[in-house]
DODORO-146269 format. One record per residue: residue number from 0; x, y, z of N, C-alpha, C, CB in turn; chain. Coordinates in steps of 0.001 Angstrom, whole numbers, plus 500000, padded with zeros to 6 digits. Glycine has a CB too. Example, Ala and Ser with C-alpha at 12.3 -4.5 7.8 and 13.67 -1.06 7.14 Angstrom:
REM residues 2
    n     nc1     nc2     nc3    cac1    cac2    cac3     cc1     cc2     cc3    cbc1    cbc2    cbc3  chain
    0  513190  494310  507800  512300  495500  507800  513200  496700  507800  511308  495527  509046      A
    1  512850  497750  507080  513670  498940  507140  512900  500030  507870  514084  499402  505725      A
***
This chain:
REM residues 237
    n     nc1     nc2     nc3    cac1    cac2    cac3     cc1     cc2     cc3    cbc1    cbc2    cbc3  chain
    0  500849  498814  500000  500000  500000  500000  500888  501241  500000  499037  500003  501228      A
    1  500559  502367  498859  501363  503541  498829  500928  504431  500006  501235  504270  497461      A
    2  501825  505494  499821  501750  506634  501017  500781  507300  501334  502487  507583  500911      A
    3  499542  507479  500005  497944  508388  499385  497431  507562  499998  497288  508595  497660      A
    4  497569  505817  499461  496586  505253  499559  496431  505096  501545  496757  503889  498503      A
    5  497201  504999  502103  497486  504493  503351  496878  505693  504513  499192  504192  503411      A
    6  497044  506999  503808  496245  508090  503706  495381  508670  504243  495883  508094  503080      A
    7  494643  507906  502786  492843  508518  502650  492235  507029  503425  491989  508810  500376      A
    8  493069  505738  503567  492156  504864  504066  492010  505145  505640  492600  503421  503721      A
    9  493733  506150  506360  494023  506031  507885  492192  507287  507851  496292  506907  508685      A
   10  491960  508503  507031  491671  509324  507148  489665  508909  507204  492536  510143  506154      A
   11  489698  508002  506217  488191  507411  506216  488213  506659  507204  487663  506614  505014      A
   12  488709  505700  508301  488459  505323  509322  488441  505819  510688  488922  504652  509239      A
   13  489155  507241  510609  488753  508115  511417  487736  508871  511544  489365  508650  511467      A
   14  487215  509088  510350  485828  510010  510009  484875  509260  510736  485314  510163  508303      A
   15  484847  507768  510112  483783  506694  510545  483743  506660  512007  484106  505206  510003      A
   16  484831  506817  512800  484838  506760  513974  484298  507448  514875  485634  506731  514169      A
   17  484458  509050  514139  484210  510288  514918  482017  510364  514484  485602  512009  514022      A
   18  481574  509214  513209  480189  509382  513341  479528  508226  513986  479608  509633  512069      A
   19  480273  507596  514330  479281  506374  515410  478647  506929  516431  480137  505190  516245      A
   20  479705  507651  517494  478761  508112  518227  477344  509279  518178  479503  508375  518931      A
   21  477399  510194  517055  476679  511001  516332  475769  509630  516173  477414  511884  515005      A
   22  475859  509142  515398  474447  507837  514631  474012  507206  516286  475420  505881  513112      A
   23  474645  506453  516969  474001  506184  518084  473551  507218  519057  474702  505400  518650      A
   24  473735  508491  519292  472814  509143  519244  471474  509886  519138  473036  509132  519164      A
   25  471698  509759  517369  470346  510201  516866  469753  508933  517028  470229  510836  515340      A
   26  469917  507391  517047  468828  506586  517004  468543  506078  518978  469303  505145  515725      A
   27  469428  506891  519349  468944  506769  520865  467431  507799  520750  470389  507510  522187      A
   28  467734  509105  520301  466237  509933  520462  465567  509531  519796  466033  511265  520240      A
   29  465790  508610  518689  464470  508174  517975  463586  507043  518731  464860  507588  516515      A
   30  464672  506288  519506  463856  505464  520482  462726  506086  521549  464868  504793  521297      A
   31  462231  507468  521484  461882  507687  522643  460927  508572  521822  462903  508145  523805      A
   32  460055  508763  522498  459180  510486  521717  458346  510984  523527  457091  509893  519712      A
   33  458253  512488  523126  457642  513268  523949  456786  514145  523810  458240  513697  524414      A
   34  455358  513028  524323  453758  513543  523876  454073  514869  524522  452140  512599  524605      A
   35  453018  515563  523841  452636  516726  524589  451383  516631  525770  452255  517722  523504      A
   36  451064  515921  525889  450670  515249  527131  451192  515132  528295  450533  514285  526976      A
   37  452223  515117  527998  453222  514946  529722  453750  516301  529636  454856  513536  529906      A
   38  453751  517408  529135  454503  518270  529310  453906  519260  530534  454740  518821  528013      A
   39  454860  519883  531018  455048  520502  532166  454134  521468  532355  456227  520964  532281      A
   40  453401  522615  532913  452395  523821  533016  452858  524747  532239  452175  524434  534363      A
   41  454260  524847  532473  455433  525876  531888  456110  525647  531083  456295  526264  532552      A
   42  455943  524471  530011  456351  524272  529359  458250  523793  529538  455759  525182  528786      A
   43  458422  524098  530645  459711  523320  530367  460313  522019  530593  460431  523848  530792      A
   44  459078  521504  530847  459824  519930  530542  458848  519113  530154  460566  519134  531829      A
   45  459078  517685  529950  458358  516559  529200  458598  515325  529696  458684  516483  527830      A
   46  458094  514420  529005  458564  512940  529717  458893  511401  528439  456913  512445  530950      A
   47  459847  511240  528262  460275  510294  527095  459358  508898  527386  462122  509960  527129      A
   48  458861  509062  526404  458281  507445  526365  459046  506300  525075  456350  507598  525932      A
   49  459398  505396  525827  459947  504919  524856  459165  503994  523943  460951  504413  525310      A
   50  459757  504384  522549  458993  503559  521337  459125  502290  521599  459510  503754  519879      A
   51  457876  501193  521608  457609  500154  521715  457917  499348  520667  456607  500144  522031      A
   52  459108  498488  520502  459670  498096  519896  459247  495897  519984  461015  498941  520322      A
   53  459028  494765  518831  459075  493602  519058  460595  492873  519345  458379  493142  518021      A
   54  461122  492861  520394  462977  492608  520829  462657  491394  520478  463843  492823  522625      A
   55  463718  490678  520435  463413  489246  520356  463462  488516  521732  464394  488584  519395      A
   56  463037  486999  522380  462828  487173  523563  463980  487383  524285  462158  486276  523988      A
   57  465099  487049  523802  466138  487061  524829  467125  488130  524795  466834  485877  524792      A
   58  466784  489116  524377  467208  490553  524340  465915  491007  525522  467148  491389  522485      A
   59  466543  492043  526121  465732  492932  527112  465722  494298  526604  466329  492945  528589      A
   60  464681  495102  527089  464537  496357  526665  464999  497016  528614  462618  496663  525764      A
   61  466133  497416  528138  466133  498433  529817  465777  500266  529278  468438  498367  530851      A
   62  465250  500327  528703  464922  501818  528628  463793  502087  529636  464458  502277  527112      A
   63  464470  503704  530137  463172  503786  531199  462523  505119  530769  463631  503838  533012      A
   64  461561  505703  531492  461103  507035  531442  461991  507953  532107  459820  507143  531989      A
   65  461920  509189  531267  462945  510489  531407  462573  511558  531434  463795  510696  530551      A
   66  462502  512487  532386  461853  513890  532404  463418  514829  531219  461616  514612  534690      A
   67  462818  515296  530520  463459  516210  530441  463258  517576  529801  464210  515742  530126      A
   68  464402  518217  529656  464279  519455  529384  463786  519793  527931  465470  520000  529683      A
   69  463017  520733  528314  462548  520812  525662  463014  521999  526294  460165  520763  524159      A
   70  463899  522579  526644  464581  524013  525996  465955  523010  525777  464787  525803  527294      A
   71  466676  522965  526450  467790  522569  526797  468096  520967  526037  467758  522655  528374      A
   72  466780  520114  526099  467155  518877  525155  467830  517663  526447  468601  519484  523699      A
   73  468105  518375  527745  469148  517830  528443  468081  516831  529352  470198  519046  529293      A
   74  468877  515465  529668  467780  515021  530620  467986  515583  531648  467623  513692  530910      A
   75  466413  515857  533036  466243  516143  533978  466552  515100  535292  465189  516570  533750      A
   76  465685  514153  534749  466274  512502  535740  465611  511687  535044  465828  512150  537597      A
   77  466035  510183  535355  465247  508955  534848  464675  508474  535504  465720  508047  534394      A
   78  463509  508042  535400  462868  507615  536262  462628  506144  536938  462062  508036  535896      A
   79  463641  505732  537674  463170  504549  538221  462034  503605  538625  463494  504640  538839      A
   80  461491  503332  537456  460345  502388  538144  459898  501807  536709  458912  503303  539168      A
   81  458858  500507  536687  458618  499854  535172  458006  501228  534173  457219  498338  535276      A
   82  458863  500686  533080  458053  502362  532283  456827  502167  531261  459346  503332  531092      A
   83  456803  503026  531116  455410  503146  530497  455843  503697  528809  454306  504442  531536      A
   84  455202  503126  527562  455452  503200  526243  454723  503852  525459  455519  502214  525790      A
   85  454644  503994  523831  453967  504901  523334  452693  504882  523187  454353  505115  522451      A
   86  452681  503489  523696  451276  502919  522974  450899  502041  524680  451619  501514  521048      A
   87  449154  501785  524144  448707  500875  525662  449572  499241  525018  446200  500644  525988      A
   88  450315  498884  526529  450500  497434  526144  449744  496660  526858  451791  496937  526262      A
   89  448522  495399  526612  447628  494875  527675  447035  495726  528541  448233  494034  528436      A
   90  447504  495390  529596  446709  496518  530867  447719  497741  531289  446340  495553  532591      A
   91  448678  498059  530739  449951  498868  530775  450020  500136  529954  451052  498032  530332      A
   92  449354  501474  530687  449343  502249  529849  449923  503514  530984  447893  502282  529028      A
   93  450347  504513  530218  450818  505542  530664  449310  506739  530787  452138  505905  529618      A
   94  449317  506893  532369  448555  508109  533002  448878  509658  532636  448779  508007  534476      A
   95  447669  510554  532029  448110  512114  532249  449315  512360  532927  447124  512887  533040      A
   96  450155  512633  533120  451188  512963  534417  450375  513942  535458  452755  513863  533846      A
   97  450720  514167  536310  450451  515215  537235  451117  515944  537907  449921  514953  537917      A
   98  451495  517259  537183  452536  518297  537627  451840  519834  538558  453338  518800  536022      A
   99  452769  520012  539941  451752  521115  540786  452304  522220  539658  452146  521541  542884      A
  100  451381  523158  539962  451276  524890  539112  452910  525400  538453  450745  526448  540665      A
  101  453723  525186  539632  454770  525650  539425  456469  523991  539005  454760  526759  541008      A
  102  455144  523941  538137  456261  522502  537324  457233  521966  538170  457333  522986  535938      A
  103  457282  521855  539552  458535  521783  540196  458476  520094  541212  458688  523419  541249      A
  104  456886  519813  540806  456713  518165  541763  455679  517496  540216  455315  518323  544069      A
  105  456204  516796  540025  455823  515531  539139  455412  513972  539870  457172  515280  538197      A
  106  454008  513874  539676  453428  512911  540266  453460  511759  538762  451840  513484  541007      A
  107  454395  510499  538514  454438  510061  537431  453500  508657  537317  455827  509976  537152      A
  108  452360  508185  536829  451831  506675  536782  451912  506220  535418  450299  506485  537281      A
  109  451907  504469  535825  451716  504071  534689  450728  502999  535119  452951  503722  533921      A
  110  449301  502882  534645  448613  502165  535025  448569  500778  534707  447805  502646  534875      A
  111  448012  499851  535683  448246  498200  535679  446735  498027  535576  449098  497338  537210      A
  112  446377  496633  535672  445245  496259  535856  444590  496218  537397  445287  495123  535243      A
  113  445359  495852  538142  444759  495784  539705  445156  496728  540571  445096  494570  540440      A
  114  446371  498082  540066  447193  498674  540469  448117  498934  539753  447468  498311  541278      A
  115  448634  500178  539860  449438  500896  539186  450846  499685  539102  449643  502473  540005      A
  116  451154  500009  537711  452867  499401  537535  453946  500338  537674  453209  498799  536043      A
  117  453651  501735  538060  454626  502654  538291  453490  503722  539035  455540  503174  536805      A
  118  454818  504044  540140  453687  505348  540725  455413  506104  541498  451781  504583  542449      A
  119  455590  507134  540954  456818  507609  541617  456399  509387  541556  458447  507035  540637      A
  120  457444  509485  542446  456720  511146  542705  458335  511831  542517  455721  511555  544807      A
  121  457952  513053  542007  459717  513913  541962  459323  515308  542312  460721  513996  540116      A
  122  460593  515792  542768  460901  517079  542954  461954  517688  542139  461185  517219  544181      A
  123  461514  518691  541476  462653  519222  540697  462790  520662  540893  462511  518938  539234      A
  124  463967  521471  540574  464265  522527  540939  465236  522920  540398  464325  522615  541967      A
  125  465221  523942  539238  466235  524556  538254  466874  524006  537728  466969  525258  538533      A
  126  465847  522699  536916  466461  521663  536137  466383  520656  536470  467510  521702  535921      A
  127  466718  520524  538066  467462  519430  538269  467073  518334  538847  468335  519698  538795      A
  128  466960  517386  539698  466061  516279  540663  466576  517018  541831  466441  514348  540633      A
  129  465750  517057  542827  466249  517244  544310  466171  515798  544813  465271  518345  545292      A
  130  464787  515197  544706  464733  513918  545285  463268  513116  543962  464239  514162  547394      A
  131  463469  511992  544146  462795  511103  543556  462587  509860  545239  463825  510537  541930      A
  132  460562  509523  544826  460238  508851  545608  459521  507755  545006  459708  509503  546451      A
  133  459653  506153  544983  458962  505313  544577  457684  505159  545219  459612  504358  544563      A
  134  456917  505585  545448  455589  505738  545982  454736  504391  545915  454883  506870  545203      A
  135  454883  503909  544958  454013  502169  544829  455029  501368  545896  454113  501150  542743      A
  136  456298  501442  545788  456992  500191  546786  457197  500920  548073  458636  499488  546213      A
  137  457192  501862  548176  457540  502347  549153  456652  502326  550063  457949  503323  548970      A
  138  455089  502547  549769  453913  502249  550148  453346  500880  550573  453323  502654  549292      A
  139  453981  499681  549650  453439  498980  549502  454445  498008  550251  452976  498958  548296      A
  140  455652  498565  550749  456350  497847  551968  455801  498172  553445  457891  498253  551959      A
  141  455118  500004  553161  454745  500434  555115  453486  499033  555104  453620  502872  555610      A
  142  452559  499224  553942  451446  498385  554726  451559  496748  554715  450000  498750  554060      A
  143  452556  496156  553755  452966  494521  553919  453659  494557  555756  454578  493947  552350      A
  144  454253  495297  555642  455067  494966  557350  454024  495522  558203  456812  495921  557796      A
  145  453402  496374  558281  452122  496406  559244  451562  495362  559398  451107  497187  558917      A
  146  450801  494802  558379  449862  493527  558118  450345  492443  558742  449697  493121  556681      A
  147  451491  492208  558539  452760  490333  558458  453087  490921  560318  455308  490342  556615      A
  148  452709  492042  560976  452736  492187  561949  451636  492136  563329  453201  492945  561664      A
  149  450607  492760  562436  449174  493156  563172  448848  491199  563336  447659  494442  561793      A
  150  448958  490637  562179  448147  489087  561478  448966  488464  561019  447083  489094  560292      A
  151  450204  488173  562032  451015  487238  561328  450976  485788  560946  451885  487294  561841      A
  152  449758  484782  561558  449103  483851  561037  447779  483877  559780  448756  483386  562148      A
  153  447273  484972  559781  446676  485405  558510  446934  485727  557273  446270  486097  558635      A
  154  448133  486718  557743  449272  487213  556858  449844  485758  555771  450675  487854  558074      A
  155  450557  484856  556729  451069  483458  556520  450471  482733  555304  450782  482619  557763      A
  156  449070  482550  555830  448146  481898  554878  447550  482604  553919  447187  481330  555462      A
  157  447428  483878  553831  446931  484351  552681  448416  484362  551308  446218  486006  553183      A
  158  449707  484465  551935  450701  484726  551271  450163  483141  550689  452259  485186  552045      A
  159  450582  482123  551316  450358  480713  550716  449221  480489  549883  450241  479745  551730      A
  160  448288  481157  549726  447483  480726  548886  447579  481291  547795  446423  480734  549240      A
  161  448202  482392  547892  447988  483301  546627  449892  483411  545824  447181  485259  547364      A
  162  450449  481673  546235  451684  481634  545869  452085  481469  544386  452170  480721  546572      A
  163  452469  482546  543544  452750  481989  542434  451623  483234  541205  452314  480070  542629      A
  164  451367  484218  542465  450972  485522  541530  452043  486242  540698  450408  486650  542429      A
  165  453591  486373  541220  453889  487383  540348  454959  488197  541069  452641  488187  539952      A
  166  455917  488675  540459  456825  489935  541484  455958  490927  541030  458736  490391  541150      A
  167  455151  491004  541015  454364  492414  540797  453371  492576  541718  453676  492579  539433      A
  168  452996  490994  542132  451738  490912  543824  452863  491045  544529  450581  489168  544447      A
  169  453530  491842  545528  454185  491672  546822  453582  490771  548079  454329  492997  547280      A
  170  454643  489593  548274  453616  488387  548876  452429  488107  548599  453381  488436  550035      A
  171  452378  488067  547292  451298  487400  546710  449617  488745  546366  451003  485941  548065      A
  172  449756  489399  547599  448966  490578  547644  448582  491500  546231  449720  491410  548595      A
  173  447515  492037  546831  447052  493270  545413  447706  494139  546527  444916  493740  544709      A
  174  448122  495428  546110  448154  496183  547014  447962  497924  545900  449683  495750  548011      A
  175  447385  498436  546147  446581  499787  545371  447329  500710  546222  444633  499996  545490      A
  176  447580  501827  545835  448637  503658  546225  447840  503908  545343  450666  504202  545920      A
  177  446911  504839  546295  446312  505995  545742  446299  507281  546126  445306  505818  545662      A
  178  447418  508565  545443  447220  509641  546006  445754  510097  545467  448387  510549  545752      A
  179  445544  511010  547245  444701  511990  547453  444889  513432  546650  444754  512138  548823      A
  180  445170  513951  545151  445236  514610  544802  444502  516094  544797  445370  514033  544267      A
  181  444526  517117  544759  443834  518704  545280  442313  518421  543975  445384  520747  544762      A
  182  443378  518097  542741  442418  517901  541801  442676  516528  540442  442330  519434  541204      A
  183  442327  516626  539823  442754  515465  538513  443452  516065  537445  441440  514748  537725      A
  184  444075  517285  537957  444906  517548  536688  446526  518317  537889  443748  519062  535194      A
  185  446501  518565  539315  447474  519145  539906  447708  518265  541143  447180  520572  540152      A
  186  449033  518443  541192  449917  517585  542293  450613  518898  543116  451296  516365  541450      A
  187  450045  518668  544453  450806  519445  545316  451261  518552  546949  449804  520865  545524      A
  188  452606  519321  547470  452968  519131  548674  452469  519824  549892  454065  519254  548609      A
  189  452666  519070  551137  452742  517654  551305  451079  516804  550531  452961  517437  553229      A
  190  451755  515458  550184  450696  514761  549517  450120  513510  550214  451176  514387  548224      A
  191  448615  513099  550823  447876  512593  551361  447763  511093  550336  446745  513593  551609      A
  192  448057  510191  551053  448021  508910  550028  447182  507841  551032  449843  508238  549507      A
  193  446225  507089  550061  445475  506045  550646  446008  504584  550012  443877  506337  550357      A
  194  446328  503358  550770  446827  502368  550647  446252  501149  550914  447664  502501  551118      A
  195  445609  500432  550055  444674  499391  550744  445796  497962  549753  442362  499663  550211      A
  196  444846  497071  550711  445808  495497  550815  444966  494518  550388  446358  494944  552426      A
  197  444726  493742  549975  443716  492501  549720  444449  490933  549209  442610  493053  548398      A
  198  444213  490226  550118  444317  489065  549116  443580  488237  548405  444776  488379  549481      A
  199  442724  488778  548202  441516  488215  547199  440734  489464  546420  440265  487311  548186      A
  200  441192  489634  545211  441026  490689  544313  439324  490962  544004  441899  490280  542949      A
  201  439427  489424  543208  438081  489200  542811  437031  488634  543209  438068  488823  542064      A
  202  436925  488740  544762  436180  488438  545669  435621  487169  545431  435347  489351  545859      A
  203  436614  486313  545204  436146  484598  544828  435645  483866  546525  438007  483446  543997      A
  204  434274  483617  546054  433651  482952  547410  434469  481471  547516  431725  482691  547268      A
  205  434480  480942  549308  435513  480290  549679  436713  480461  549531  435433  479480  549411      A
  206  437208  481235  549413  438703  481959  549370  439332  481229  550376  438806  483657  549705      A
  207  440399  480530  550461  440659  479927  552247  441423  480938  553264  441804  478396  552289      A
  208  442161  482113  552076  442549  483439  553535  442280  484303  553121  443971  483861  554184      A
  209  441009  484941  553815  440774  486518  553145  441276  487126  554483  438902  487099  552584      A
  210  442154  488261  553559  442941  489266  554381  442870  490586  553687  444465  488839  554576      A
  211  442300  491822  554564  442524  493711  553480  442880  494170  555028  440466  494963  552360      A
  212  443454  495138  554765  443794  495979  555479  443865  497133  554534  444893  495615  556202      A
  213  444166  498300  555515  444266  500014  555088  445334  500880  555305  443314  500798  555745      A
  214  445970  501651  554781  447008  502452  555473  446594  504041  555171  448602  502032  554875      A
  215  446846  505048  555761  446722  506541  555402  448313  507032  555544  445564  507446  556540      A
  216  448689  507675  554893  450090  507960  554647  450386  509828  553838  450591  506494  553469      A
  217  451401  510652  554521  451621  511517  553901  452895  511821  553465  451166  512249  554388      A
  218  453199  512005  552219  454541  512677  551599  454901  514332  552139  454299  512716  549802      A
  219  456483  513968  552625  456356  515705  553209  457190  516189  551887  457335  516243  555135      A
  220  457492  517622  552010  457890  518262  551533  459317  517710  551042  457681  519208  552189      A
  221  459908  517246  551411  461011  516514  551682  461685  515325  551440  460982  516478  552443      A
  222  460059  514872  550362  460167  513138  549906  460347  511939  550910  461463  512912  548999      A
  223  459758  512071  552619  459459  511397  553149  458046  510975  553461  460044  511625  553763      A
  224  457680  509607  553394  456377  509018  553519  456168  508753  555089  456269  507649  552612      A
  225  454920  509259  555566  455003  509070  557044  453482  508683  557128  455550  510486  558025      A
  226  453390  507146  558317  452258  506551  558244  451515  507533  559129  452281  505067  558629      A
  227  450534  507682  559103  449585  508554  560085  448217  507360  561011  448632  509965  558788      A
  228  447657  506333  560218  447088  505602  560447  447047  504077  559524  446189  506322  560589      A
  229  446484  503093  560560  446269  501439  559823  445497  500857  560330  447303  500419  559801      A
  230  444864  499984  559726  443812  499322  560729  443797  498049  559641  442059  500311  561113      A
  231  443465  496883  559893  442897  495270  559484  441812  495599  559314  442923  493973  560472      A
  232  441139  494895  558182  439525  494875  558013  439206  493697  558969  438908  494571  556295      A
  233  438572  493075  560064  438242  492022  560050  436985  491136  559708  438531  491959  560829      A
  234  435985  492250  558870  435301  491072  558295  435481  490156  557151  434336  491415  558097      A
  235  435890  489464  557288  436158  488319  555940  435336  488326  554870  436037  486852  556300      A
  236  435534  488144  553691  434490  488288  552653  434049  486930  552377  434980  489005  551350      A
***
């Protein structure tokens, strides 16, 4: 190989080099789009949903949901928890978001069939995350350890019967987080959340452990969840 040729070939494999990351790039944002649906009061931010793609089975999709910036383009945070896509999948669809007046607390769902598959709450502030709160697990650990405490032979047997629901039943349980919102379109602090428990969804007669309980719970300012009240149902269904 001459001195030209050795060249233009060192010179075309550098070019190629310097556009990979450019191309993986642009087909990273193409993976994602941002309804105007999730966008902020103030317009400055949004939420990436990622394009629902057929992977093959043994490839995984780890893309999650992403607040971010439409001035800036920059992400804000990602959001930890199962995400929600462009489209409804089965019982898996992405909720209105719910942002308070001053775009600065993002209440994020993605709805399930018996209960939300994502319920996380954020605080943001000149861009940035202050704190992020998983609100479905976080919730849905105060009232499992209440319960496995108040009824720990009830607790026992309802887990056993209902063995083989799912990492998505926690011990087998339905368990529902429902914030108390001001209204259906605004999220404000501190936030009032209701938490109920069941192990029998569909109220199937002879059930051999019916177990619900309740929790009342508030988010402070601060992204801490604090129980206020709990109680066991004890009439059996």
């Amino acid at each position: 190989m001459n001195a030209s040729r050795y060249i233009r070939l060192s010179l075309f494999l550098f070019c190629f080099a310097l556009l990979q990351p450019l191309c993986r790039a642009e087909e990273s944002a193409a993976a994602y789009v941002t309804p105007s649906f999730t966008h902020s009061p103030d317009g400055r931010y949004g939420i990436m949903l990622p394009v629902f793609e057929n992977a093959p089975e043994n490839v995984s999709d780890t893309r999650l949901n992403k607040v971010v910036s439409l001035v800036s383009k920059q992400i804000v945070s990602t959001i930890n928890a199962e995400p929600g896509f462009d489209r409804r999948l089965n019982f898996r669809e992405v909720a209105p978001p719910k942002w308070s007046t001053d775009s600065s607390v993002l209440l994020w769902k993605v709805e399930g069939k018996w209960f939300p598959t994502a319920l996380v709450l954020l605080r943001i502030a000149e861009g940035k995350q202050i704190w992020q709160l998983d609100l479905l697990k976080t919730a849905q650990e105060e009232i499992l350890a209440r319960t496995r405490k108040a009824v720990p032979g009830r607790y026992a047997a309802a887990k056993k019967a209902n063995a083989g629901n799912g990492s998505a039943y926690p011990d087998g349980f339905t368990v529902d987080v429902v914030p108390n919102t001001a209204n259906d379109n605004t999220v404000s602090l501190p936030l009032q959340v209701h938490v109920t428990l069941t192990s029998n969804p569909k109220v199937i007669e002879g059930f051999p452990a019916n177990l619900d309980s309740s929790l009342e719970a508030t988010v402070t300012d601060d992204g801490k969840i604090v129980v206020n009240a709990f109680r066991v149902t004890e009439q059996n269904k």
